[in-house]
Steps between C-alpha positions, in 0.01 A plus 500: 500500500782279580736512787831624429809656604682725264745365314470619129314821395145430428248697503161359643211747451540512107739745445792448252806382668753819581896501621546797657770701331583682832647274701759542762786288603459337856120639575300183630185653343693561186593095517154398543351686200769320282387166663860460650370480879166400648226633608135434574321676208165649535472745212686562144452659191726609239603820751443434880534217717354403852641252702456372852739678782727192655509750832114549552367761710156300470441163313406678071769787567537547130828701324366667183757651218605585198685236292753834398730570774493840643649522859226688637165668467690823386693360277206352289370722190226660603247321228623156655369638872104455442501126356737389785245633733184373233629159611606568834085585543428192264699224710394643877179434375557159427687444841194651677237263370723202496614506875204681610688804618310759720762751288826537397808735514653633114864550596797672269826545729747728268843528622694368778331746764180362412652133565481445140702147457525415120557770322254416232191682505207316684194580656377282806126357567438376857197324563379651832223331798328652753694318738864453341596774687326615868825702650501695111852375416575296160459122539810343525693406183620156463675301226205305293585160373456456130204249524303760729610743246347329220142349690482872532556632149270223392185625661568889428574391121161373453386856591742712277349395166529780195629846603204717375569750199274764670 
């Protein structure tokens, strides 16, 4: 698969292209769905999206979310909760075997007390090492440049492949 950042919508596991017709006015997330801001893209079919997180926890911290915007978790339709998640279990897997991860953290932060950010519904994967972390605290975030970004997304796009039906 090519190397890309987004700039139009298109969708690269097969899927039929999809505008979301939820979209809100100033919400970064919002922006890259519609191809209007960039992003290192990992995932995409005609509903979700994964992307690369420009503040990584760990080199592969992946943002997966629906292409609809709905502020947070609770705010989602209940039918839309499971195949956010489907995918969420989909591209960790991929992040695992491409960097090798020991495990990783599944994150959803929902509402400012949970220092949720963008309020556009997201769920975190963190790849996780044995020895990322000796004292137990997070690894420290830090600002990714783009090119990292992308030598990153390359190798865990080799491993996302097909989301399976079953």
């Amino acid at each position: 698969m090519a190397s890309r950042f987004i700039r139009t919508l298109k969708c690269v596991n097969g899927h039929s292209d999809a505008v979301s017709t939820n979209r809100e006015a100033g919400c970064v997330f919002c922006d890259i769905v519609a191809g209007d801001a960039e992003a290192s893209l990992v995932y995409e079919d005609s509903t979700h999206i994964a992307f690369m997180d420009k503040a990584p926890i760990n080199p592969g911290h992946v943002l997966v979310l629906p292409k609809d915007h709905h502020p947070t978790l609770l705010d989602m339709p209940l039918g839309e909760v499971g195949p956010l998640f489907t995918r969420a279990a989909h591209i960790a897997a991929a992040v695992r075997d491409a960097l090798g991860a020991d495990g990783f953290n599944v994150g959803q932060n929902s509402g400012r007390a949970a220092n949720q950010i963008v309020f556009h519904v997201h769920v975190h994967i963190i790849p996780r090492y044995r020895r990322d972390s000796p004292d137990g605290k997070w690894p420290t975030r830090r600002e990714a440049a783009l090119g990292e970004l992308e030598a990153v997304a390359n190798r865990i796009r080799k491993h996302v492949g097909s989301l399976p039906t079953s």
